[in-house]
C-alpha positions in Angstrom: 64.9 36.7 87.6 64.5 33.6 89.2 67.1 32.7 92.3 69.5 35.6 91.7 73.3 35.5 92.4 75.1 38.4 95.0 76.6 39.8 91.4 72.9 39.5 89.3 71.0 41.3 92.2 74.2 44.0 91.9 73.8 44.2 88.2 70.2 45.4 88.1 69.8 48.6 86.2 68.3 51.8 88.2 68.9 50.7 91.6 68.7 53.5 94.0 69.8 53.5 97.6 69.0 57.2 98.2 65.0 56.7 98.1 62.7 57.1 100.6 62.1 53.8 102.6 58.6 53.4 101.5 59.5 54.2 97.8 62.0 51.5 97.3 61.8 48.3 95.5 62.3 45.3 97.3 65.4 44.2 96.1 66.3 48.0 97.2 65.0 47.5 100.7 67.1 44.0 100.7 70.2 46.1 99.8 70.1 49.1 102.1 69.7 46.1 104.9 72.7 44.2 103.7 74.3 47.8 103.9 72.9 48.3 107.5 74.0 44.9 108.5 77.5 46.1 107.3 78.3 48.7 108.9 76.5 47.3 112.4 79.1 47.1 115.4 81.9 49.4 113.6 80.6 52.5 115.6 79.6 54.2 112.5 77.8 58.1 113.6 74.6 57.4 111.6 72.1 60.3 111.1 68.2 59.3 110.1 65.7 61.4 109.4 61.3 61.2 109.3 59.4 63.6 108.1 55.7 63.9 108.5 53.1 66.3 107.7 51.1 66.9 110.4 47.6 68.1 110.7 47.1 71.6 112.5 44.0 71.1 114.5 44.2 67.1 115.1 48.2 66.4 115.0 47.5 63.7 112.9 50.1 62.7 111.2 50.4 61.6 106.8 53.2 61.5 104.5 55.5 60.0 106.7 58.3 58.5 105.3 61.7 57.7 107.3 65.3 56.6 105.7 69.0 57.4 107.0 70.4 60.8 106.2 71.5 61.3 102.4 74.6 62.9 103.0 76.1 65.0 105.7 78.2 67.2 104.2 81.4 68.6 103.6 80.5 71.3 105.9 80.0 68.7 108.8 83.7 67.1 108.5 85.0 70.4 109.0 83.2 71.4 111.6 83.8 68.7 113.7 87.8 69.6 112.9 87.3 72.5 114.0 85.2 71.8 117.5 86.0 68.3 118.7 89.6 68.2 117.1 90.5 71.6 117.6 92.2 71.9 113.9 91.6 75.5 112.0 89.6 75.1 109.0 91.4 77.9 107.1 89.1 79.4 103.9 88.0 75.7 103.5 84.3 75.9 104.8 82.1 76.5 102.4 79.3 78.7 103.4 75.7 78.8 101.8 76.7 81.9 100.3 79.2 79.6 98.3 82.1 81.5 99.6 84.7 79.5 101.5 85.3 80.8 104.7 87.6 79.7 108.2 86.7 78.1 111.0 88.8 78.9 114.2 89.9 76.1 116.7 86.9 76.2 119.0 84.4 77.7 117.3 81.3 78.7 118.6 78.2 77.8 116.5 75.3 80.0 117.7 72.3 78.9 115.4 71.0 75.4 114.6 68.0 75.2 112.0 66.1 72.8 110.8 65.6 74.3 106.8 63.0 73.1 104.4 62.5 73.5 100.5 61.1 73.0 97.1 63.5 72.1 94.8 63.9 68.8 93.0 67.3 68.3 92.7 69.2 65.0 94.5 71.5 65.2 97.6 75.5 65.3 97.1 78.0 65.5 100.0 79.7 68.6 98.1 76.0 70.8 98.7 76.7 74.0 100.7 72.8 75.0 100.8 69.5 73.7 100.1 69.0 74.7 95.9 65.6 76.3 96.8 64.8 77.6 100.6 61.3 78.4 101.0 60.9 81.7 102.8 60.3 82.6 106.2 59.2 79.9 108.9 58.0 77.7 106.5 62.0 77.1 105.2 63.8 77.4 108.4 63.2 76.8 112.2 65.4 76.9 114.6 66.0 73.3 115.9 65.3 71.5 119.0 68.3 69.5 120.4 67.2 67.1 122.9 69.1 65.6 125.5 71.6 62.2 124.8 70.2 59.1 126.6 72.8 58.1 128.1 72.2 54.3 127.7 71.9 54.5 123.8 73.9 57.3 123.3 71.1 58.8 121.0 69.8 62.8 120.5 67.0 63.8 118.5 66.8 67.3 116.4 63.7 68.2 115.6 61.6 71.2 114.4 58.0 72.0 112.8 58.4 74.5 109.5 54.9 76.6 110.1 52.1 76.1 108.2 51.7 78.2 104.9 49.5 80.6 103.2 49.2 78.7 100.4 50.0 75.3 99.2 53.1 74.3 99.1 55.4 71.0 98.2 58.6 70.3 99.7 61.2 68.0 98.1 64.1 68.9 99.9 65.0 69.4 104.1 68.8 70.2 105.7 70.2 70.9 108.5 72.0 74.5 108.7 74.0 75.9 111.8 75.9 79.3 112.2 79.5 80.4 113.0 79.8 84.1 113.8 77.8 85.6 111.0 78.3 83.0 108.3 75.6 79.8 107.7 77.0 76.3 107.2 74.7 73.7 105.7 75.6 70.0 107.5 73.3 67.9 105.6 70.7 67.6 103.1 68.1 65.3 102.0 66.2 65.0 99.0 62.5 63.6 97.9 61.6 63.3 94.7 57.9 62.5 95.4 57.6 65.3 98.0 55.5 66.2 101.1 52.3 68.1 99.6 51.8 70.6 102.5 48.1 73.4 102.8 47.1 75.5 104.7 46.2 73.3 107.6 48.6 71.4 108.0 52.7 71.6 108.3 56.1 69.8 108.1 57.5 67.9 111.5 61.2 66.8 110.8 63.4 65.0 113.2 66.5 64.0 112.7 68.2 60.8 114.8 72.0 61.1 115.7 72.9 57.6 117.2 77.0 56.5 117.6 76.4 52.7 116.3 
């Protein structure tokens, strides 16, 4: 299409927004900037995320690929009701049981992991787990939260899944914390090429929390 219009470029069939960075077309790229460039200055909470595969012995590092969050979800809005607001979530809060549980005024979430697994299904803000957790460490680590520089206002997450016995290919990574003795899934990303991951090597995720 020669010169598009605002409305052609719009129009295109099988534009999606939700792909990996490196994976998009370029009138995709051009789109998510114009999206960026939107939001910048209205103090939107924006979550990224990279994940990498990382080489055991050398640290080098393949596979990257880099793109904002694809949805935080249900799960986080109540939370943050329920800890910065100090409003009872009340058999609301969906845990990754799929059972909807409360969340008192205040509460106190003891666990924050960093979950990884295999599934190839995309992200929606309504997800309550990941559709398929890989077992053990190599599905869940318990995260790193960094400090928040206090010039940008930014704090990293991280954590490495350990390497596994046998091959394995990941397509999907979330975030999943834990009130009392129920597990609340915050947000969840999806890649539909994957992160092909053997024996000697394993998956580094960080996610980026920045206020603007």
């Amino acid at each position: 299409m020669e010169n598009p219009t605002f409305n052609d470029i719009f129009a295109l069939d099988n534009l999606d927004l939700s792909k990996w960075n490196d994976e998009m077309s370029p009138t995709e790229k051009k789109l998510m900037e114009l999206f960026e460039r939107s939001k910048a200055g209205k103090g939107a909470i924006k979550l990224k995320v990279e994940v990498a595969v990382v080489d055991i012995k050398t640290g080098e590092r393949s596979q990257i690929k880099e793109k904002l969050c694809d949805v935080g979800t249900v799960q986080l809005m109540q939370a943050i009701c329920a800890t910065i607001f100090a409003s009872v979530q009340t058999g609301v809060v969906k845990d990754t049981d799929n059972t909807a549980r409360t969340i008192a005024s205040g509460a106190d979430f003891t666990v924050q992991q960093v979950v990884a697994g295999t599934a190839g299904t995309t992200a929606a803000v309504t997800d309550y787990q990941l559709t398929t957790q890989s077992g053990g460490t190599q599905g869940a680590q318990t995260a790193t939260i960094g400090v928040v520089n206090t010039s940008t206002g930014v704090v990293l997450i991280t954590a490495n899944m350990a390497a596994p016995a046998s091959e394995i290919t990941y397509k999907e990574i979330g975030l999943y914390v834990t009130a009392g003795t129920y597990v609340f899934c915050l947000a969840r990303d999806y890649n539909g090429t994957g992160w092909v991951v053997d024996t000697s090597h394993y998956l580094a995720v960080t996610y980026t929390l920045t206020p603007s």
